[in-house]
C-alpha positions in Angstrom: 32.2 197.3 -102.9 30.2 198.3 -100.2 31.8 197.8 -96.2 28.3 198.2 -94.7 29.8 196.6 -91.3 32.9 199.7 -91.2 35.0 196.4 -91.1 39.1 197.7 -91.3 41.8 195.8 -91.0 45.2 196.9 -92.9 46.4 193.4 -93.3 43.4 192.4 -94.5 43.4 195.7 -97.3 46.6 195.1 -98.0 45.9 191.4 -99.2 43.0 192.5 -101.4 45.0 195.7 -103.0 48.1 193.3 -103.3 45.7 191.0 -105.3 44.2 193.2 -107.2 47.7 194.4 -108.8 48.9 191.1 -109.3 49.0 189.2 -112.8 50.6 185.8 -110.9 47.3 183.4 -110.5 48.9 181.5 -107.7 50.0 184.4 -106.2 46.3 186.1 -106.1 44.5 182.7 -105.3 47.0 183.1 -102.2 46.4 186.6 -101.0 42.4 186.3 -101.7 42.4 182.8 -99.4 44.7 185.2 -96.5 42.0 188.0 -96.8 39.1 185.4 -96.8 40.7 183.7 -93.5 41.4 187.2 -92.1 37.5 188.2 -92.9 35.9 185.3 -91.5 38.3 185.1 -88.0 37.5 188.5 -87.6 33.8 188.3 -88.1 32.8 191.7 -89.0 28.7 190.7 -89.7 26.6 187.7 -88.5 25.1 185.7 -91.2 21.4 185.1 -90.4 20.1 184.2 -93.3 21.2 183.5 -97.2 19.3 185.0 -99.9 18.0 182.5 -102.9 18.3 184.3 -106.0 16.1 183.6 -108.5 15.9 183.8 -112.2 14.8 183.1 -115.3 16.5 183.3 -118.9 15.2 183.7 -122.9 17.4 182.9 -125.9 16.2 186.0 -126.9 18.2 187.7 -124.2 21.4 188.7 -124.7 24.4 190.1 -122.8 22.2 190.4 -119.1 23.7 189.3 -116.6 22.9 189.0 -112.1 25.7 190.7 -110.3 27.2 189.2 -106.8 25.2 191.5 -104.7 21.9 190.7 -106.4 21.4 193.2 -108.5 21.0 193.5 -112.1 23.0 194.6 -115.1 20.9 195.6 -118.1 23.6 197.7 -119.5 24.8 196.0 -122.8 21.7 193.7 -122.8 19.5 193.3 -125.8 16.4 191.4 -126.9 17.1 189.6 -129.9 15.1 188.3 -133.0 
């Protein structure tokens, strides 16, 4: 992940590593919606704009997938027959 705003906040890191080591769904959907509310109040970055992503797919394309930040993950992709 990259914090290109420097946003901190121990609560806030706490909540995310607390999720992260929890197997409970409930309890995870919890702490993710605390650090979400925590993120937003706090503000770290103005939204100006929101990308469009766009994309296009093949049967013969296998196993590629569009990460969350946009980018692209061609590692166990193949081109099939």
């Amino acid at each position: 992940m990259t914090n290109t705003a420097y946003y901190q906040n121990d609560a806030f890191d706490k909540a995310i590593t607390d999720a992260l080591s929890t197997t409970d769904r409930a309890k995870k959907a919890e702490l993710y919606k605390a650090a979400q509310e925590m993120v937003w109040k706090d503000a770290p970055w103005i939204f100006l704009c929101v990308e469009k992503n766009v994309s296009a797919s093949s049967d013969k394309l296998k196993n590629f997938n569009i990460l969350p930040d946009g980018g692209y993950d061609f590692y166990e992709a193949e081109l099939v027959k």
